[in-house]
BAVEX-963213 format. One line per field, with one value per atom (N, C-alpha, C): residue in one letter; atom name; x, y, z. Coordinates in Angstrom, 2 decimals. Example, Ala and Ser with C-alpha at 12.3 -4.5 7.8 and 13.67 -1.06 7.14 Angstrom:
residuo c(a; a; a; s; s; s)
atomo c(N; CA; C; N; CA; C)
X c(13.19; 12.30; 13.20; 12.85; 13.67; 12.90)
Y c(-5.69; -4.50; -3.30; -2.25; -1.06; 0.03)
Z c(7.80; 7.80; 7.80; 7.08; 7.14; 7.87)
//
This chain:
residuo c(x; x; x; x; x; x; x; x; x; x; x; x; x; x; x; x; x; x; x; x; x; x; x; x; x; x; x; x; x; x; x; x; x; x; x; x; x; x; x; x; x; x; x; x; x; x; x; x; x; x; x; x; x; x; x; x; x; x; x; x; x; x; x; x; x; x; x; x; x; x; x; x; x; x; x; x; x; x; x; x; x; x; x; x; x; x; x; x; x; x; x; x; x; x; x; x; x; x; x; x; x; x; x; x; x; x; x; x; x; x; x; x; x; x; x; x; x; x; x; x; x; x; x; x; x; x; x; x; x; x; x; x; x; x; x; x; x; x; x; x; x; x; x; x; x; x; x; x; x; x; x; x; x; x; x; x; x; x; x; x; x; x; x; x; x; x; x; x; x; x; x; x; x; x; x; x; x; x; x; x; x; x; x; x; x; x; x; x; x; x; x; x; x; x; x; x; x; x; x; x; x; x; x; x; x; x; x; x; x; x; x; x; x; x; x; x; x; x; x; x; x; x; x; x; x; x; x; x; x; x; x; x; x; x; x; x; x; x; x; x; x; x; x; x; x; x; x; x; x)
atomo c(N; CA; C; N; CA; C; N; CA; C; N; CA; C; N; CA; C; N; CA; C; N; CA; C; N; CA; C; N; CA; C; N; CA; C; N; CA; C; N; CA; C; N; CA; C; N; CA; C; N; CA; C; N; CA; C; N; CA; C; N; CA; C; N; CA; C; N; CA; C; N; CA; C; N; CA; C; N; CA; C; N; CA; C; N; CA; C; N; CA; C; N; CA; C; N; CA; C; N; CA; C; N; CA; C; N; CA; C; N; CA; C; N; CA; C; N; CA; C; N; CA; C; N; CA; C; N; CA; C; N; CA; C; N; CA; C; N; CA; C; N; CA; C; N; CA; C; N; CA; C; N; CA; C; N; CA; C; N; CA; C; N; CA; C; N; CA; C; N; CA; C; N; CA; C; N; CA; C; N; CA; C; N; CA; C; N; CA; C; N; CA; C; N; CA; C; N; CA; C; N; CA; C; N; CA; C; N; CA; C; N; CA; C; N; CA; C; N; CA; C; N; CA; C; N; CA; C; N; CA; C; N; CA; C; N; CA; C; N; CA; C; N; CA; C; N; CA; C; N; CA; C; N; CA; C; N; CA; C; N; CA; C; N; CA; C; N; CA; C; N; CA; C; N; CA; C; N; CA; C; N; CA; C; N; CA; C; N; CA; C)
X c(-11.69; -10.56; -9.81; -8.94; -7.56; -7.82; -6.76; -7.07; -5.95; -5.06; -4.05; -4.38; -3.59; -3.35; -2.17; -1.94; -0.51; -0.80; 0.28; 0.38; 1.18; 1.49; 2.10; 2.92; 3.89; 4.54; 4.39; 4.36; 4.64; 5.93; 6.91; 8.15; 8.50; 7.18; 7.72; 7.73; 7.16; 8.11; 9.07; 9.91; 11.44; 11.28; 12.01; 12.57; 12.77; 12.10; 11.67; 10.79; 10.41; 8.82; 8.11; 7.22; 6.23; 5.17; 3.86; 2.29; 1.65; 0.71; -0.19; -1.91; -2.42; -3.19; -4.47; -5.58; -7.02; -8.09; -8.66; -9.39; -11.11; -12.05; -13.28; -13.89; -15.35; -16.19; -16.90; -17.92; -19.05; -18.78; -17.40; -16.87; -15.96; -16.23; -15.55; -14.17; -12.74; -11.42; -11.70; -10.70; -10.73; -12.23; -13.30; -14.29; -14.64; -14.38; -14.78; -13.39; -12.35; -11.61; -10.27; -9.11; -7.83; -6.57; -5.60; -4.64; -2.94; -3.39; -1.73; -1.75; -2.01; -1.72; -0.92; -0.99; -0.26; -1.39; -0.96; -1.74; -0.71; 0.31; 1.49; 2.68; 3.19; 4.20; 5.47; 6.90; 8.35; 8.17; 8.24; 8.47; 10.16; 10.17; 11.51; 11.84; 10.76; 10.93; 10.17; 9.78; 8.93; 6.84; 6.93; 5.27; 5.37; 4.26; 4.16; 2.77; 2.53; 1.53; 1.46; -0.28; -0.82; -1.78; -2.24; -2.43; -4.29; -5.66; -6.05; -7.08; -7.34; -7.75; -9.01; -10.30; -11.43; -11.77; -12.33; -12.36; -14.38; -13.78; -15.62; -16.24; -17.63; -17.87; -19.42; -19.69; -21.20; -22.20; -22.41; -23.35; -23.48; -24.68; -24.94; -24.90; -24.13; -23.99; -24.02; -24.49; -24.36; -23.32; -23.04; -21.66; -21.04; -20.19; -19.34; -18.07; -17.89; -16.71; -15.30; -14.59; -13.28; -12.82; -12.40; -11.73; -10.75; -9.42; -7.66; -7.58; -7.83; -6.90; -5.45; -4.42; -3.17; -3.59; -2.51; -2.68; -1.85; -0.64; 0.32; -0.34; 0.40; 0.66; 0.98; 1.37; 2.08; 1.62; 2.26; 1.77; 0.33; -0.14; -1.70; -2.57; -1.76; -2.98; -2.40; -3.77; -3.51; -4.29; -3.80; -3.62; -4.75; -5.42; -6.64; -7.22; -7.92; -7.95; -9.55; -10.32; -11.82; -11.92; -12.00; -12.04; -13.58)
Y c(-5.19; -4.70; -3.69; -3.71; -2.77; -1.77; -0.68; 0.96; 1.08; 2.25; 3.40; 4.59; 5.02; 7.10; 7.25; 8.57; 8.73; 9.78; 10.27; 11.75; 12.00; 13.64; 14.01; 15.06; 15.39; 16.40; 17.43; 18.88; 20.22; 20.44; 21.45; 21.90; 22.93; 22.54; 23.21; 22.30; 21.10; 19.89; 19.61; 19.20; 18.50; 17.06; 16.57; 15.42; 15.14; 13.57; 13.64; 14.09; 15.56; 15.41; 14.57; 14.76; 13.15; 13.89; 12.94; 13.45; 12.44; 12.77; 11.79; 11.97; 10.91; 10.46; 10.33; 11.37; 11.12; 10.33; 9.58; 9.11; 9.11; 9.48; 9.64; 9.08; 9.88; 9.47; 8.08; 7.81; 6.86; 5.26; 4.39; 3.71; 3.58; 3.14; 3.10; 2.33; 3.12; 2.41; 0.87; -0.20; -1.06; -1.86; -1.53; -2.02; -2.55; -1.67; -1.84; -2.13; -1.23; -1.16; -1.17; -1.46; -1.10; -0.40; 0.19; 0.40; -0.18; -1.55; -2.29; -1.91; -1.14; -0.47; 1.35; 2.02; 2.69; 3.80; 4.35; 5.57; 6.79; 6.99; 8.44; 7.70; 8.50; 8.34; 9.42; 9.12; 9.82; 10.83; 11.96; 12.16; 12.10; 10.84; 10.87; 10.53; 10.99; 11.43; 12.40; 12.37; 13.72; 13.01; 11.67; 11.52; 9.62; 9.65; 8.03; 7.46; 6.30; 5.81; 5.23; 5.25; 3.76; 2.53; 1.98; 0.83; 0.89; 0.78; 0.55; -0.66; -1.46; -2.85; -2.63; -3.48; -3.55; -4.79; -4.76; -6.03; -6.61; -7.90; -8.04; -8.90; -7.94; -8.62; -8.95; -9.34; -10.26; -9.33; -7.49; -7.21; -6.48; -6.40; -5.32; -3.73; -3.20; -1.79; -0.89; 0.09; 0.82; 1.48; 2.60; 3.17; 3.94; 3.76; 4.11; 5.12; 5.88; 6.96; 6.91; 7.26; 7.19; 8.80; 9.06; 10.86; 10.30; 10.62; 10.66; 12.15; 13.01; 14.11; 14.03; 14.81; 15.18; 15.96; 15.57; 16.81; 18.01; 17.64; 18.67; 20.14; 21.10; 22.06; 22.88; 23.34; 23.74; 25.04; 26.67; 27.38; 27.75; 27.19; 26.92; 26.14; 25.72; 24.42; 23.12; 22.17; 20.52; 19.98; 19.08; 17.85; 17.23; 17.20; 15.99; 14.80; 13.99; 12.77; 12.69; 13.00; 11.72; 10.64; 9.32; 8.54; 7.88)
Z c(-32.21; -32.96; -32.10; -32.14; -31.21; -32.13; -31.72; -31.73; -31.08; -32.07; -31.87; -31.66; -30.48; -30.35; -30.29; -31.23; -31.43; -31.11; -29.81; -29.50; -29.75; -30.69; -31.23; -30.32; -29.46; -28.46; -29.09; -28.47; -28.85; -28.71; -28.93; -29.35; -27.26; -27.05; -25.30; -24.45; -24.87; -23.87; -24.02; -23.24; -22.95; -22.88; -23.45; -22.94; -21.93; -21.13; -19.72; -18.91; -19.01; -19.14; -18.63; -17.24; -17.66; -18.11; -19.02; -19.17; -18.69; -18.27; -17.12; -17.88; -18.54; -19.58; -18.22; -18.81; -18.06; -18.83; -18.72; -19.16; -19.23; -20.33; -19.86; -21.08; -21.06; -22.47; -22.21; -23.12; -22.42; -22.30; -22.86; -22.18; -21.39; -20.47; -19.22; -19.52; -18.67; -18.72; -17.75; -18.60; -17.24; -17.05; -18.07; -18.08; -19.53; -20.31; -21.94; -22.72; -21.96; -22.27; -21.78; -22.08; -21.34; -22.56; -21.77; -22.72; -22.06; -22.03; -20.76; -20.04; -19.41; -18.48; -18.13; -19.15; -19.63; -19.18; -18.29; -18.00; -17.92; -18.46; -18.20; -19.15; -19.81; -20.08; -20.22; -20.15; -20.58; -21.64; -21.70; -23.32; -23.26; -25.07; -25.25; -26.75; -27.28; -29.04; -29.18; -30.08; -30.72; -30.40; -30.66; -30.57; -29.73; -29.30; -28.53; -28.67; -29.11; -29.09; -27.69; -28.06; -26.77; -27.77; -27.05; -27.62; -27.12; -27.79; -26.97; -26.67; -26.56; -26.34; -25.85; -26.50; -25.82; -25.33; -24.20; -22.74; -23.69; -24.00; -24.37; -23.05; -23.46; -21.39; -22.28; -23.43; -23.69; -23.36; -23.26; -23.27; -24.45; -24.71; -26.32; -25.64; -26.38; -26.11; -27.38; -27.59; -28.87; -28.78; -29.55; -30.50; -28.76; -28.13; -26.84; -27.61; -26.82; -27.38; -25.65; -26.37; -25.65; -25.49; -24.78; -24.87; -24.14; -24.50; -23.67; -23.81; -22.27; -22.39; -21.52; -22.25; -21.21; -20.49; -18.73; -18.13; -18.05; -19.22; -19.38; -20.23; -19.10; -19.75; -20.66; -21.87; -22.75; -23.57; -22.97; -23.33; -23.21; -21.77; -22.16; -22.72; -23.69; -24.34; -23.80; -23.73; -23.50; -24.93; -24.68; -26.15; -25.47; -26.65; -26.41; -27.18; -27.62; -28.43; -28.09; -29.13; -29.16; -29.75; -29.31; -30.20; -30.51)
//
């Protein structure tokens, strides 16, 4: 089953902006999983999803977690996602 993240921008990014999406947590990108290809994106509304797709490769694995942090800045804090 596919899976949404909607990042929501803070009020100290600009438009244009890039954020550049790290990826960790106990399944692996590109192995378990992919998101198109979409590793950074524009900011050019207020919030942006990704998409995220799991790759089935026929082995049994138990419960795997996803973490997307930004590497933007903002006031100090970065935006983060566990999934």
């Amino acid at each position: 089953m596919n899976g949404q993240v909607t990042f929501n921008f803070p009020d100290c990014l600009a438009q244009g902006d890039t954020v550049n999406l790290i990826f960790g947590g106990t399944a692996t990108y590109l192995e378990d999983y992919h998101t198109n290809g979409v590793t950074q994106f524009v900011v050019a509304d207020t919030a942006f999803v990704i998409d995220i797709i799991p790759i089935l490769d026929n082995i049994t694995e138990g419960t795997e977690t996803i973490i997307i942090s930004c590497s933007y800045l903002c006031d100090g804090a970065c935006d983060s996602v566990s999934i």
